[in-house]
C-alpha positions in Angstrom: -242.3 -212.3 24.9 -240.3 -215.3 24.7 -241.8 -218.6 22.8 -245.0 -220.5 24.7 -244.0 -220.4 28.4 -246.9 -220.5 31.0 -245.2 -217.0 32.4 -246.1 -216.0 28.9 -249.3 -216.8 28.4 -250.3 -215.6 31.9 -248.6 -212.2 30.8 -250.5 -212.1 27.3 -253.6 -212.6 29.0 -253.1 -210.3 31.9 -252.4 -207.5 29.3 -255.2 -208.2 27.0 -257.6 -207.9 29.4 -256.3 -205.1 31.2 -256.5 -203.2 27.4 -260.3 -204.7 27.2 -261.0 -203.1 30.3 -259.4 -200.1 30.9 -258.2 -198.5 27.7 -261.8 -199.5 25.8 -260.1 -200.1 22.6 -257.2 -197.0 22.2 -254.7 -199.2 22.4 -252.5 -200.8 19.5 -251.0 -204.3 20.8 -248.0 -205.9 19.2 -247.2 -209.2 20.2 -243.4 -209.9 19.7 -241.1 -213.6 20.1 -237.8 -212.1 20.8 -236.5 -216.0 19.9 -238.3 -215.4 16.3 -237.3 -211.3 16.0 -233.9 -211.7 17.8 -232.5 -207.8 16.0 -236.1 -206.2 17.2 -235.1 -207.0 20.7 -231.9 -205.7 20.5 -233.4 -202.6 18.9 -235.5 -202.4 21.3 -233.1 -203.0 24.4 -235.2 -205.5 25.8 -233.3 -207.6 28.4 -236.1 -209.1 30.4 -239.1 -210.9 29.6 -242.0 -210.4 28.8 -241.4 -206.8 28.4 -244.5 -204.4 27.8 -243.4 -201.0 26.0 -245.6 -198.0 25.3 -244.5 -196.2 22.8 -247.0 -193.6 22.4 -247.8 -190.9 24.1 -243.9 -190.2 24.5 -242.1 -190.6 27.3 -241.8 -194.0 26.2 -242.5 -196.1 28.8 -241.2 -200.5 30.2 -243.1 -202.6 32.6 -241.5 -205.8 32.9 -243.3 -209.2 34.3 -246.8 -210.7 34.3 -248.9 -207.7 34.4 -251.2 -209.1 36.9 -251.3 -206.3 39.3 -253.4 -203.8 36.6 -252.5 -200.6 39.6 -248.7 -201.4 38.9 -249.4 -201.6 35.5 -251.1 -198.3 34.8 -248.6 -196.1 36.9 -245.8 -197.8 35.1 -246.9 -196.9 31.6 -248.5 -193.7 32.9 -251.7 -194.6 31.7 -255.2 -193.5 33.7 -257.5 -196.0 34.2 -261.3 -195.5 32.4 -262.6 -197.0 36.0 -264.1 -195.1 38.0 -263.4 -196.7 40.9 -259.5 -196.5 40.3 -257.7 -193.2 41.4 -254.1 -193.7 39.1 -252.2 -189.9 39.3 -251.0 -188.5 36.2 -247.1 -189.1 34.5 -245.5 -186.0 36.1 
C-alpha cells in the first residue's frame, strides 16, 4: 500500500474481508507502506499500488488494484474459494 489514500483503504478492506470470508482464517496478512519500507518494495518489485502478493503455496502469485471483484481475486492468486456457491478452477 501506499500511505492513507481512500484507494487504500477501499483495497485493505476489500482484502480483509475477502480473507474473513473465504479463506476462514489460513491466511497470514501483512500490511506494508511502501512510503515507510521504501528497500521492501524494491525487494519485492512492487511497481503498482496497492499490490497484494501471495507468497505461499509457491508459484508466488500479484494482484494489483482494489480487490473488489473477490472472482478476480481468487483466480489471480490461485486460491479456491471455501463458498460453495463459487466454482474458481485450480492454478494449472
Amino acid at each position: 500500500m501506499t500511505g492513507t489514500s481512500a484507494r487504500t483503504s477501499t483495497a485493505i478492506a476489500n482484502l480483509q474481508r475477502l480473507c474473513e470470508n473465504e479463506l476462514k482464517g489460513q491466511y497470514e496478512l501483512e500490511i506494508v507502506d511502501v512510503l515507510q519500507q521504501p528497500q521492501r518494495a524494491e525487494d519485492e518489485k512492487i511497481l503498482a499500488t496497492p499490490t497484494l502478493i501471495k507468497q505461499l503455496p509457491l508459484p508466488l502469485r500479484r494482484v494489483i488494484g482494489d480487490l473488489s471483484d473477490k472472482e478476480k481475486v481468487l483466480l489471480g492468486l490461485a486460491v479456491q474459494s471455501q463458498s460453495p456457491d463459487a466454482v474458481i478452477p485450480p492454478a494449472a
